[in-house]
C-alpha positions as CSV (number, residue, x, y, z in Angstrom):
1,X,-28.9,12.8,-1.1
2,X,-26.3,11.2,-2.7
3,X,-25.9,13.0,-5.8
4,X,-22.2,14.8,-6.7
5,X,-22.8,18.3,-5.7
6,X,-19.7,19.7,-8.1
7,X,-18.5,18.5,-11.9
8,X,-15.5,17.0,-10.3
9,X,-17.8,14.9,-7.7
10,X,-19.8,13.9,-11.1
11,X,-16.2,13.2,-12.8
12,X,-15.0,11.2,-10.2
13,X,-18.7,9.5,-10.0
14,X,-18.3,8.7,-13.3
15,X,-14.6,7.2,-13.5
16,X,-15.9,4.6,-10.5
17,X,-18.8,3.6,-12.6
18,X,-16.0,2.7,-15.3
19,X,-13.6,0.7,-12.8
20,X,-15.4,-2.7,-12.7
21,X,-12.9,-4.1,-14.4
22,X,-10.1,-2.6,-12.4
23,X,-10.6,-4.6,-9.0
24,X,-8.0,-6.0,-6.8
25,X,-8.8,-9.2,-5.2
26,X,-6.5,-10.7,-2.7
27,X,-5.5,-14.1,-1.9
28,X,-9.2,-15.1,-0.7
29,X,-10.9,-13.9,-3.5
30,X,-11.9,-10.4,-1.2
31,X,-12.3,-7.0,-3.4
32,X,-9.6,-5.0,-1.6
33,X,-10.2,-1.8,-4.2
34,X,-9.7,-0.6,-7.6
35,X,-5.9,-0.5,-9.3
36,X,-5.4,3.6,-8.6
37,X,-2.7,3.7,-11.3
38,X,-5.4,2.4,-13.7
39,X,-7.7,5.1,-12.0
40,X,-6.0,8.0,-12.3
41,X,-4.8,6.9,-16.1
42,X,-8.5,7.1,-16.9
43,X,-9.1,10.1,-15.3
44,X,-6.9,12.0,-17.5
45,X,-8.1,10.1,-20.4
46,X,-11.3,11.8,-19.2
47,X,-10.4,14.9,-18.4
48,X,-10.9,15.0,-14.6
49,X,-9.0,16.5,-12.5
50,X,-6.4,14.3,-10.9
51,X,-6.5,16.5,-7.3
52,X,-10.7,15.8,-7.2
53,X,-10.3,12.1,-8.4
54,X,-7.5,11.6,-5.4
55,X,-9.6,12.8,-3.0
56,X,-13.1,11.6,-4.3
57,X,-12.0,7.9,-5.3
58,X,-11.0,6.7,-1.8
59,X,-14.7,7.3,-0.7
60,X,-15.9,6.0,-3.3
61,X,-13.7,2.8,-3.2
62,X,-14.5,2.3,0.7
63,X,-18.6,1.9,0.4
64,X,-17.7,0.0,-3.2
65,X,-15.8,-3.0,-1.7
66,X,-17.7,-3.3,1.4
67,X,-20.7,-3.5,-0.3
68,X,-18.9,-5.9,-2.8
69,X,-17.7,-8.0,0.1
70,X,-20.8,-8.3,1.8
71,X,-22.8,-9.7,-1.4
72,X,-19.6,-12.4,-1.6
73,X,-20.7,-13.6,1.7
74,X,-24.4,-13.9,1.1
């Protein structure tokens, strides 16, 4: 259901699974996203498309610190 239905949904897929290390945490220790400059420098490492990953990543990003958040506060 939730499977990348194109190579640049799989290439975006693929550059959020390598941003764990690329969060931005504010003040209150909250996940508030991933570093997009970071992002899109690893995309073109990659060779993914910087148009998909810009409109991909922010979807991605969303569900990624919500769920993040939530586990903080359990």
């Amino acid at each position: 259901m939730n499977a990348p239905a194109s190579v640049e949904g799989l290439q975006a897929w693929e550059l959020a699974r390598r941003l764990g290390g690329q969060l931005r945490v504010g003040p209150t220790g909250a996940v508030i996203g991933w570093d997009f400059a970071a992002a899109l420098a690893l995309a073109r490492a990659m060779g993914a498309d910087p148009a998909a990953v810009a409109e991909f990543l922010p979807e991605i990003e969303a569900v990624m610190v919500a769920r993040l958040n939530e586990r903080s506060g359990d």
